[in-house]
C-alpha positions as CSV (number, residue, x, y, z in Angstrom):
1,X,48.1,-93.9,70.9
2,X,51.6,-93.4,71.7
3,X,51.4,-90.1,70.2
4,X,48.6,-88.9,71.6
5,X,50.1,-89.2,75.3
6,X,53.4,-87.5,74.5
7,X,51.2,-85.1,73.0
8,X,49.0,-84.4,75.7
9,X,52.2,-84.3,77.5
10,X,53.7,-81.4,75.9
11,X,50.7,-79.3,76.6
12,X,52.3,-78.3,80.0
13,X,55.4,-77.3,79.0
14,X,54.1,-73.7,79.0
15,X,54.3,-73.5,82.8
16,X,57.8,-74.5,82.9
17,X,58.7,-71.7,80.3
18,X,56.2,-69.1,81.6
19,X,56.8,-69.3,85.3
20,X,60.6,-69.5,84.5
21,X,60.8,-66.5,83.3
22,X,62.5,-67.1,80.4
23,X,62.9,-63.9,78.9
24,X,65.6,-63.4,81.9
25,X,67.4,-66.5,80.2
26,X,66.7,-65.6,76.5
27,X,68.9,-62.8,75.0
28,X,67.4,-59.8,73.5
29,X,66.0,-60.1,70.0
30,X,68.6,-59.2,66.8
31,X,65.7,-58.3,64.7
32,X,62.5,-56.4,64.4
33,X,59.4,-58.8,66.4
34,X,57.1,-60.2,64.0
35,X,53.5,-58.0,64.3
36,X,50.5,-59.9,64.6
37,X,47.6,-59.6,62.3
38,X,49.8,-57.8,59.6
39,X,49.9,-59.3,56.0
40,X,54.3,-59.1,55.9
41,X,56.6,-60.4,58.4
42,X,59.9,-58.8,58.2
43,X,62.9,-60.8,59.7
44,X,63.3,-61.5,63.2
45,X,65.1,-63.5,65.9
46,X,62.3,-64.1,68.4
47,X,62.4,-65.8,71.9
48,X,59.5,-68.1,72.6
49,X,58.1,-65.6,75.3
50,X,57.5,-63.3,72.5
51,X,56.3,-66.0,70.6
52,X,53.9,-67.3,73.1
53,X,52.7,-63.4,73.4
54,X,51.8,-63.3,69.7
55,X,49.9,-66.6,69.3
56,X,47.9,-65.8,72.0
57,X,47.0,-62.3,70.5
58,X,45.9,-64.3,67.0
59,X,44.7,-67.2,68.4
60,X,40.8,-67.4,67.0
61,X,39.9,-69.8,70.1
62,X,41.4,-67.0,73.0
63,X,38.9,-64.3,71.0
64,X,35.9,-66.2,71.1
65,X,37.1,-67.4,74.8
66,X,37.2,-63.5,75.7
67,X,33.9,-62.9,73.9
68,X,32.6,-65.7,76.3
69,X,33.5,-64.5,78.4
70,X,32.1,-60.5,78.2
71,X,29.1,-62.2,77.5
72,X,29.2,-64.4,80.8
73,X,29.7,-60.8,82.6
74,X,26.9,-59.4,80.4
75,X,24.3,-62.1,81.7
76,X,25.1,-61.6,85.3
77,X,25.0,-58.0,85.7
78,X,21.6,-58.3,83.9
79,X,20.6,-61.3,86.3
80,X,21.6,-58.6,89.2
81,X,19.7,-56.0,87.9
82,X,16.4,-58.6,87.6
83,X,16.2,-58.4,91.4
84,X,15.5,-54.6,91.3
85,X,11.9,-53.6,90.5
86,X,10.9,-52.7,87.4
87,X,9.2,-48.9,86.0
88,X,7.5,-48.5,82.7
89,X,6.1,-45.2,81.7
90,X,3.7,-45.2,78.8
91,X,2.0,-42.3,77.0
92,X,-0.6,-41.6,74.1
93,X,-1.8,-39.1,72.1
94,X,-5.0,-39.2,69.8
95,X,-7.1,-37.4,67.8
96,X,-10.8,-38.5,67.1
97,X,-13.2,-37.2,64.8
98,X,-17.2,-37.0,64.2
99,X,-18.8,-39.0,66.9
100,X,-16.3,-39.9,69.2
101,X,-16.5,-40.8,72.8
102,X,-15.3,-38.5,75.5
103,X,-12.5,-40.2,77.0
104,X,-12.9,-37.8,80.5
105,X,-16.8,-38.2,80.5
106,X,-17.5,-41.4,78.5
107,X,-20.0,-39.5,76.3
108,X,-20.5,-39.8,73.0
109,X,-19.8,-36.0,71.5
110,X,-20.0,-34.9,68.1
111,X,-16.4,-33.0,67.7
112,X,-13.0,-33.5,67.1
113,X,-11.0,-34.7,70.4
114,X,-7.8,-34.1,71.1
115,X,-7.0,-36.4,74.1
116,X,-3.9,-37.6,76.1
117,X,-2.8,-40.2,78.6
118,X,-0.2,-41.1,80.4
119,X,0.8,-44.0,83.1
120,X,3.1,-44.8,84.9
121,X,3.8,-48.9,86.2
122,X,6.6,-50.3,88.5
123,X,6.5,-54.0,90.0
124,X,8.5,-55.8,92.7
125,X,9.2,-59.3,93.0
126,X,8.7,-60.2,96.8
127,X,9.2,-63.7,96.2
128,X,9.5,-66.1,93.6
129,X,10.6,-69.4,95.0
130,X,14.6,-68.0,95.0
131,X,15.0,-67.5,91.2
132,X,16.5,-64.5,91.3
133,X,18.9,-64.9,94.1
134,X,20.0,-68.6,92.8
135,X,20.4,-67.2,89.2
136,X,22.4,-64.5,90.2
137,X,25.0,-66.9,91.8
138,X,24.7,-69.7,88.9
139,X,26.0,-66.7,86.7
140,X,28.9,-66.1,89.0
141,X,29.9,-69.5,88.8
142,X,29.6,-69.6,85.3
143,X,31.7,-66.3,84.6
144,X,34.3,-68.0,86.7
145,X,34.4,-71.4,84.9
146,X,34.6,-69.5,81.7
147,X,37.5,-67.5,82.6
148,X,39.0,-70.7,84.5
149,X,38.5,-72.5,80.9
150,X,39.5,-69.3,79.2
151,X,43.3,-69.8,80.8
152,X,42.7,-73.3,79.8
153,X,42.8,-72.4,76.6
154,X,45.8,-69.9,76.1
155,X,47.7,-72.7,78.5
156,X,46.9,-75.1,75.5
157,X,47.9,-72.5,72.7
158,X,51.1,-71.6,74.4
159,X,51.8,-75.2,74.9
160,X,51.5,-76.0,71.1
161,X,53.9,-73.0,70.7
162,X,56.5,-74.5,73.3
163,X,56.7,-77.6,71.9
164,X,56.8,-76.3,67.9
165,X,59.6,-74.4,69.3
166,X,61.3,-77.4,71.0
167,X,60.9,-78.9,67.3
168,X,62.5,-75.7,66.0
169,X,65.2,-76.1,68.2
170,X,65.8,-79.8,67.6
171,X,66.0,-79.4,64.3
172,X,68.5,-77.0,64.2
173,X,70.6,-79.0,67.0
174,X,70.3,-81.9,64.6
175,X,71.1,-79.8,61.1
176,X,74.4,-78.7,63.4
177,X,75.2,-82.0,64.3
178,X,74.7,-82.7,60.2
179,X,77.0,-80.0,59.5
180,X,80.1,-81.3,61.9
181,X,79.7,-84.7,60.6
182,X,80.5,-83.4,56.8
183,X,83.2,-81.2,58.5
184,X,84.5,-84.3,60.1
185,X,84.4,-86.2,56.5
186,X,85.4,-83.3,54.2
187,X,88.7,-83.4,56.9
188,X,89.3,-86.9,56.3
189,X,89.0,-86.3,52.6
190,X,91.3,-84.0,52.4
191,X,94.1,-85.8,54.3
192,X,93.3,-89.3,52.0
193,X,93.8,-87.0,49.1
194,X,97.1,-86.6,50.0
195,X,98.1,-89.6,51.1
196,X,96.6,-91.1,48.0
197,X,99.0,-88.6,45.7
198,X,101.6,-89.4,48.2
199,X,101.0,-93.1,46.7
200,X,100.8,-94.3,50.9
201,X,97.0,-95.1,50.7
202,X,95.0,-96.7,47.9
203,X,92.5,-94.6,45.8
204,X,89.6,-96.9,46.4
205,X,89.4,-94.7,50.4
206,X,89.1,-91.7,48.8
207,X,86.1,-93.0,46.5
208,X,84.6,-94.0,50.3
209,X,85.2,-91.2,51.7
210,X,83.6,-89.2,49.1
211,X,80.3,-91.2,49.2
212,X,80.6,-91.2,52.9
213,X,80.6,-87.1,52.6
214,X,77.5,-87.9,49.7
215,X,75.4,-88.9,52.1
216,X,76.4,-86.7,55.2
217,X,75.4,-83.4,52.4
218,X,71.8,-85.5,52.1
219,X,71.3,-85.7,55.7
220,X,71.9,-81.6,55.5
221,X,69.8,-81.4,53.3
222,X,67.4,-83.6,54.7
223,X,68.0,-82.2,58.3
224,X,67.2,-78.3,57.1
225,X,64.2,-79.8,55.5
226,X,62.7,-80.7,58.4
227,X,64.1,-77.6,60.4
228,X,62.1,-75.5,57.6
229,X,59.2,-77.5,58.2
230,X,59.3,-76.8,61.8
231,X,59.6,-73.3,61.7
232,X,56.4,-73.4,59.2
233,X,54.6,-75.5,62.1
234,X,55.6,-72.7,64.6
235,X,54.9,-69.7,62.4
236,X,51.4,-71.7,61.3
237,X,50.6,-72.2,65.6
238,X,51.3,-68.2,66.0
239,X,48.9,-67.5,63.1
240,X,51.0,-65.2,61.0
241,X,52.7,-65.5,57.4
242,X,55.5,-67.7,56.5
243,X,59.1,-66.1,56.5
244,X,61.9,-68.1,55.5
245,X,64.1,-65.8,57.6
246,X,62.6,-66.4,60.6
247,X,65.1,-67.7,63.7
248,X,64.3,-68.5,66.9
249,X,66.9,-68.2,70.3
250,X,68.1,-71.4,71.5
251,X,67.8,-72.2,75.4
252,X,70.6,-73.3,77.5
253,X,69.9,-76.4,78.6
254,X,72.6,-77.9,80.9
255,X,72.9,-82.0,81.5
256,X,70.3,-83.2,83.4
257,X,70.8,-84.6,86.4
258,X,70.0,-88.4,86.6
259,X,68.4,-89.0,90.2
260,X,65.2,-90.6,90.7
261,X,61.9,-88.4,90.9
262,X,61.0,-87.5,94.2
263,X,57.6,-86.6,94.4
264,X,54.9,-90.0,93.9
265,X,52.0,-90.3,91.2
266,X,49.6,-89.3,94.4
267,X,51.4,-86.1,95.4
268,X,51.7,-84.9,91.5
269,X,47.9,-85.4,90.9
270,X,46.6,-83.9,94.8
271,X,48.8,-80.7,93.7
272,X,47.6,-80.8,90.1
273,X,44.1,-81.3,90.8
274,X,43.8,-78.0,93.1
275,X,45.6,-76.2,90.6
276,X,44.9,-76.4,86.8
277,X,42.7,-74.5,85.1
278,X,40.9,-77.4,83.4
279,X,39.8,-79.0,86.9
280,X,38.8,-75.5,88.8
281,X,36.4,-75.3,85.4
282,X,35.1,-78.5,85.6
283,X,33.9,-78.3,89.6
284,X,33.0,-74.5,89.4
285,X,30.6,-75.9,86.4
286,X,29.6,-78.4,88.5
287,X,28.4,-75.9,91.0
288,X,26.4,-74.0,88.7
289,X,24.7,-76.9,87.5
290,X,23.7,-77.5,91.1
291,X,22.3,-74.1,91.1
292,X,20.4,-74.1,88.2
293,X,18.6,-77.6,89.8
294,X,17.2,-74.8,92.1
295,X,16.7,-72.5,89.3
296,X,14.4,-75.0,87.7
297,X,12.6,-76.0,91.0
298,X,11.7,-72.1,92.1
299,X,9.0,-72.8,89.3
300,X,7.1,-74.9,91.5
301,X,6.4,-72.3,93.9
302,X,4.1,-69.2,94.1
303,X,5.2,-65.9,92.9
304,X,4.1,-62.9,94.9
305,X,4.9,-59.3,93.9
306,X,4.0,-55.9,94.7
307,X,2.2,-53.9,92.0
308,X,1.7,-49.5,91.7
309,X,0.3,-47.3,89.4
310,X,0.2,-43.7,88.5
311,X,-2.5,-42.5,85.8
312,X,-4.0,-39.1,84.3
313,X,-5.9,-38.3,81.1
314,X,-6.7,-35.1,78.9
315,X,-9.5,-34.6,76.8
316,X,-9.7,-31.4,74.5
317,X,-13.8,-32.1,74.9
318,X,-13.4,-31.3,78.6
319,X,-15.9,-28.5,79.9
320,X,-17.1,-26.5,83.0
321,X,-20.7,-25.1,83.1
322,X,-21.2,-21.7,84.8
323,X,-24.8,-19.9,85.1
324,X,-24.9,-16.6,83.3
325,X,-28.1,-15.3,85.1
326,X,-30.3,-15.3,81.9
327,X,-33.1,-17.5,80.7
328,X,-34.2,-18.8,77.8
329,X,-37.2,-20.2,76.6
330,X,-37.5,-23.7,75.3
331,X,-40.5,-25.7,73.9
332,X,-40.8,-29.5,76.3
333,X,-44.2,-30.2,74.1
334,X,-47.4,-29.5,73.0
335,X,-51.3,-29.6,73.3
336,X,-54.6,-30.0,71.2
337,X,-56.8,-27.4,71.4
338,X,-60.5,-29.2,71.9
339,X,-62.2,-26.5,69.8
340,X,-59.7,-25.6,67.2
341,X,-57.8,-28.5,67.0
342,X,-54.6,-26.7,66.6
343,X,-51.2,-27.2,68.3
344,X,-50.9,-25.2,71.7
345,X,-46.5,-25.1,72.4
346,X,-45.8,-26.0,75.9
347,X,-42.8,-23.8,77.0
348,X,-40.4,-23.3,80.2
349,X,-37.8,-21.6,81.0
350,X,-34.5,-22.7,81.3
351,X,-31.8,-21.0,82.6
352,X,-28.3,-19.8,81.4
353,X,-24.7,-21.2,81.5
354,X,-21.7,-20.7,80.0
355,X,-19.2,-23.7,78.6
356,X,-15.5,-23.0,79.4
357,X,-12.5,-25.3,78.4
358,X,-10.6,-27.1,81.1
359,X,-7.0,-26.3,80.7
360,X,-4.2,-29.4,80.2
361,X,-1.8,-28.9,83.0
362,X,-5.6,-28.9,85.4
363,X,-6.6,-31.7,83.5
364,X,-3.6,-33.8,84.3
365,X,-4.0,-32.8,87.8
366,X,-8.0,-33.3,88.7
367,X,-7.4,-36.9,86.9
368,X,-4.5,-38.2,88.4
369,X,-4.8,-41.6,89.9
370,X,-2.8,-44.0,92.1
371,X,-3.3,-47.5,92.9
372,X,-1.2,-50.5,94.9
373,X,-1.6,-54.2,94.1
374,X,-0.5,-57.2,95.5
375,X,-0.2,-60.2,92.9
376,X,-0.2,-63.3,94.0
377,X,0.4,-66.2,91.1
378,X,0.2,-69.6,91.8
379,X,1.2,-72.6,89.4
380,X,-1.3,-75.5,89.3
381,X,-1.0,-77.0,86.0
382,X,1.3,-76.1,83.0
383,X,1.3,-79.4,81.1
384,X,3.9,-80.8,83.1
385,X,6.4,-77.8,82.4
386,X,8.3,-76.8,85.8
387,X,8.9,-81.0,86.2
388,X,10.6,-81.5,82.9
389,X,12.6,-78.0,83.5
390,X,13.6,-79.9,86.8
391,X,14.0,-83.1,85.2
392,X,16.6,-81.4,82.2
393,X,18.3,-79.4,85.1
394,X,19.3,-82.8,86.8
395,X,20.5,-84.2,83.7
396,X,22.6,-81.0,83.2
397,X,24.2,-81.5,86.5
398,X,24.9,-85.3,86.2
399,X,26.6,-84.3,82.9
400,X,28.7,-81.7,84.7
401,X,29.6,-83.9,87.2
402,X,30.4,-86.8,84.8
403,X,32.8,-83.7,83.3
404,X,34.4,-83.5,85.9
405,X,34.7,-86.8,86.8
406,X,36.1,-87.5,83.3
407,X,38.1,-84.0,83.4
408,X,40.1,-85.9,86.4
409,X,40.9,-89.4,85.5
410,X,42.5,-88.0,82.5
411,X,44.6,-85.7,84.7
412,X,45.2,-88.6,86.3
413,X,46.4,-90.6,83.3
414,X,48.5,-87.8,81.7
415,X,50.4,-87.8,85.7
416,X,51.0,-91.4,85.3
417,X,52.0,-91.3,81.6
418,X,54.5,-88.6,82.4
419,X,56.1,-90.5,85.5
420,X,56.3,-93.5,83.5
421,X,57.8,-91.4,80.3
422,X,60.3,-89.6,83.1
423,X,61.7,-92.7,84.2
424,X,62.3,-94.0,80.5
425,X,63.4,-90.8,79.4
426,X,66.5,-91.5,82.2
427,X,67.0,-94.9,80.9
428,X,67.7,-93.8,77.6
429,X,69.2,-90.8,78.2
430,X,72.1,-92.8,80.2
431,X,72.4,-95.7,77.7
432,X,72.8,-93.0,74.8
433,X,75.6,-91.5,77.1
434,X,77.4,-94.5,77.4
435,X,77.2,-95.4,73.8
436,X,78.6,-92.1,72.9
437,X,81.7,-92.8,75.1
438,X,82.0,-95.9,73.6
439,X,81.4,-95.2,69.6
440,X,84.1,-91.9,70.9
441,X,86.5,-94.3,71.1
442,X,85.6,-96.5,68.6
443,X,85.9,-94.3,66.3
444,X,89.2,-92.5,67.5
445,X,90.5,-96.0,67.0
446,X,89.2,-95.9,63.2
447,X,90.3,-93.0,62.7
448,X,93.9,-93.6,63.7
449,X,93.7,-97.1,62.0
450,X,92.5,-95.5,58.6
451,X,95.2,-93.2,59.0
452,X,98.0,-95.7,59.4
453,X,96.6,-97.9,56.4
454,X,95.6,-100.8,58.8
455,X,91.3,-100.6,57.5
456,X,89.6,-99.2,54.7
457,X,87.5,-96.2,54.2
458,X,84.1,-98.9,54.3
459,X,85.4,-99.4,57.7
460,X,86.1,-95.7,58.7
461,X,82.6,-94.6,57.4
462,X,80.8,-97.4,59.2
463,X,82.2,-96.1,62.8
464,X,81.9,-92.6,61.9
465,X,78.3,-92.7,60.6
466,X,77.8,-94.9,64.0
467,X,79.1,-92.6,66.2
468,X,76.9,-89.4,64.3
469,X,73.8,-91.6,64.6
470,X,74.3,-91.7,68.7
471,X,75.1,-88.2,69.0
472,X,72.3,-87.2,67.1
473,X,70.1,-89.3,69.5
474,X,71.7,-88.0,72.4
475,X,70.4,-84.5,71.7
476,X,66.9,-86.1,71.2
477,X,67.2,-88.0,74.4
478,X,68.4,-84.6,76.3
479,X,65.7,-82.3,75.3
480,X,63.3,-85.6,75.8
481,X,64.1,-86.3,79.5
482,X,64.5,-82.5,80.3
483,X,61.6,-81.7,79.1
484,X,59.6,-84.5,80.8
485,X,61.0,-83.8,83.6
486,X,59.9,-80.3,84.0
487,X,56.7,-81.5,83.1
488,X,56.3,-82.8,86.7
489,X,57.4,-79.8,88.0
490,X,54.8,-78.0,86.8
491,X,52.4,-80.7,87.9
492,X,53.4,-79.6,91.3
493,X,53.2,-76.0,90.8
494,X,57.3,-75.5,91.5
495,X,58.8,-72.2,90.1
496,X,60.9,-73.7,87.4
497,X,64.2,-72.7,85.4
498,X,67.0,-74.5,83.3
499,X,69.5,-73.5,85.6
């Protein structure tokens, strides 16, 4: 549990490194910068600006964040565009053979036809209970919680890289200290050596002394093990290939200074709350699930809208008659002779004409039709559908709101865990201080001792290895209460620096 609190700590150191500025602090790189998304890494000396940078250019979570995003914008500008009326233009063409109905006289013919049609639709939504209008600004809000999430999520990424760099750099503060406490030995081993040839001091200190330098080459070893380790935890977080050459710049970090916190648990969290990402997300998705209550209850009500239509047709069986000013004769019937019997044809005269074609372009234009409508649809009974869309909208917006809720408390918790962790942090730092100064001169007193003959080497080793222990804690304790300190700083939204 403990973990998970410093943990969740650490995820704002970001601001303090970000907003700081640090490239100003950092010296420029010695090497070539790593390239993301390359298979080789070549060597490089990288500050953790440039780090940051390249995590959040391989980070999988930032893509799909940014995809989420252009999707978010996609579904808004179509949500805008839903409010504009809509056109559709449809056209056919057909060819009919044997009996076939005239499509421009709606007789049956015996022919081929050739025929064409075309129309043209639009419809506008007059009103619709606010659907439109309430989805368009549910979108909004949504595009803005994803982006406000989005920065919630490279905040996270580049906190995981500041504090795999802070590992990175106390490993290689504790490998140094490592390194000095062999110096300090191999020293000492030297100047027994010569006392022991001399015959003034007795061979069994220099067998200490070179067990006491035994074990300060395991903690080397055991400190650039974990300083590897680290920089495979950091290379890992930025997504790109292990390189054993791989160095990072170290940050100046001067003494803290040891007064009590000003600011209270209230006036962290008000600040905080009005200002992380994570909490502007959580209300603005609170809003939109307000919105989309209304979405849902636009169902209930009638739909009006305002309907027109454009329409022609062409028919290659198309005709005009024109008399021709002759006659013909035609037989209407006959009669029975009463004394023959035979078959008397009854004939008339019929007149002439002449059938001519009807050309397309006048076809299209002695059929064309328009037309206007009003629809008017109103819901009675969908099997219960517009209620439970109103009832799952609800749910969706106590959810939200339970987010956010939720989102807060835990901001709430972190502030409180940090103030509390601040405070310690202090504590230790200045009894780690003092036991320095004090192991100092125990060990100056050792050392002087071992050098007159008045203790063994058991004894010299003991203080030594005493006084390495407490230095290597006070670097831990430094970078711990800095650290944590500047973690409230960014809860209150300061410009921060080491300086």
């Amino acid at each position: 549990m403990c973990m998970q609190v410093a943990w969740k700590q650490m995820r704002v150191v970001v601001a303090l490194l970000v907003t700081a500025n640090l490239s100003a602090t950092y010296a420029q790189s010695t090497g070539s910068a790593i390239s993301p998304g390359t298979g080789a890494v070549a060597p490089a000396r990288v500050n953790l600006q440039q780090c940051i940078e390249i995590a959040q250019q391989n980070n999988i979570q930032i893509r799909q964040g940014r995809l989420t995003i252009a999707n978010s914008e996609l579904q808004l500008h179509q949500a805008r565009l839903n409010q504009l009326p809509t056109a559709v233009f449809q056209g056919n063409q057909s060819i009919n053979g044997g009996r076939s109905i005239n499509p421009q006289s709606n007789e049956f013919v015996q022919q081929t036809i050739n025929s064409s049609s075309f129309q043209l639709n639009t419809s506008a939504t007059l009103y619709n209970g606010g659907v439109l209008r309430s989805t368009v600004k549910q979108n909004e809000l949504a595009l803005q919680a994803g982006q406000q999430e989005l920065n919630a999520t490279q905040n996270n990424v580049s906190l995981t890289i500041a504090q795999n760099y802070l590992n990175v750099l106390t490993g290689t503060e504790q490998l140094a200290v490592a390194q000095r406490q062999a110096d300090v030995t191999r020293a000492q081993l030297d100047r027994t050596q010569r006392l022991v040839n001399a015959g003034s001091a007795p061979e069994a200190n220099l067998y200490e002394l070179r067990a006491t330098l035994a074990s300060n080459e395991v903690e080397i070893v055991t400190a650039q093990n974990t300083l590897d380790l680290a920089k495979v935890a950091l290379l890992q977080a930025m997504n790109v290939p292990i390189n054993q050459n791989f160095d990072v710049e170290p940050i100046s970090v001067p003494d803290p200074g040891l007064d009590p916190y000003t600011a209270t648990v209230q006036q962290l969290y008000d600040v905080a709350s009005t200002n992380l990402p994570e909490i502007k997300g959580a209300d603005l998705r609170v809003k939109s699930a307000n919105l989309g209550v209304q979405v849902a209850k636009g169902g209930l009500y009638p739909t009006l809208s305002l309907n027109g239509n454009l329409n022609t047709i062409y028919s290659s069986a198309a005709s005009t008659v024109t008399p021709n000013g002759q006659s013909t004769q035609q037989t209407i019937g006959f009669i029975t002779d009463p004394v023959t019997g035979t078959q008397i044809p009854i004939n008339t005269s019929a007149p002439g004409y002449d059938r001519t074609g009807i050309s397309y372009g006048t076809q299209l234009s002695n059929n064309f039709s328009q037309s206007v409508s009003l629809f008017l649809r109103v819901p009675i009974f969908q099997g219960n559908l517009s209620r439970n869309r109103i009832t799952t909208a609800k749910i969706q917006q106590q959810n939200a709101e339970l987010t956010a809720l939720n989102t807060r408390l835990t901001l709430r918790q972190q502030i409180e865990t940090a103030y509390t962790q601040v405070k310690a942090g202090a504590n230790r730092y200045r009894a780690t201080q003092a036991q320095v100064a004090s192991l100092e001169k125990a060990f100056q007193v050792a050392e002087s001792r071992l050098n007159a003959g008045a203790i063994n080497a058991t004894d010299y080793s003991i203080a030594k290895t005493n006084l390495d222990r407490a230095r290597a804690s006070l670097v831990q304790a430094k970078y711990d209460y800095v650290f944590r300190t500047k973690i409230l700083d960014y809860y209150q939204n300061k410009p921060l620096s080491f300086n």
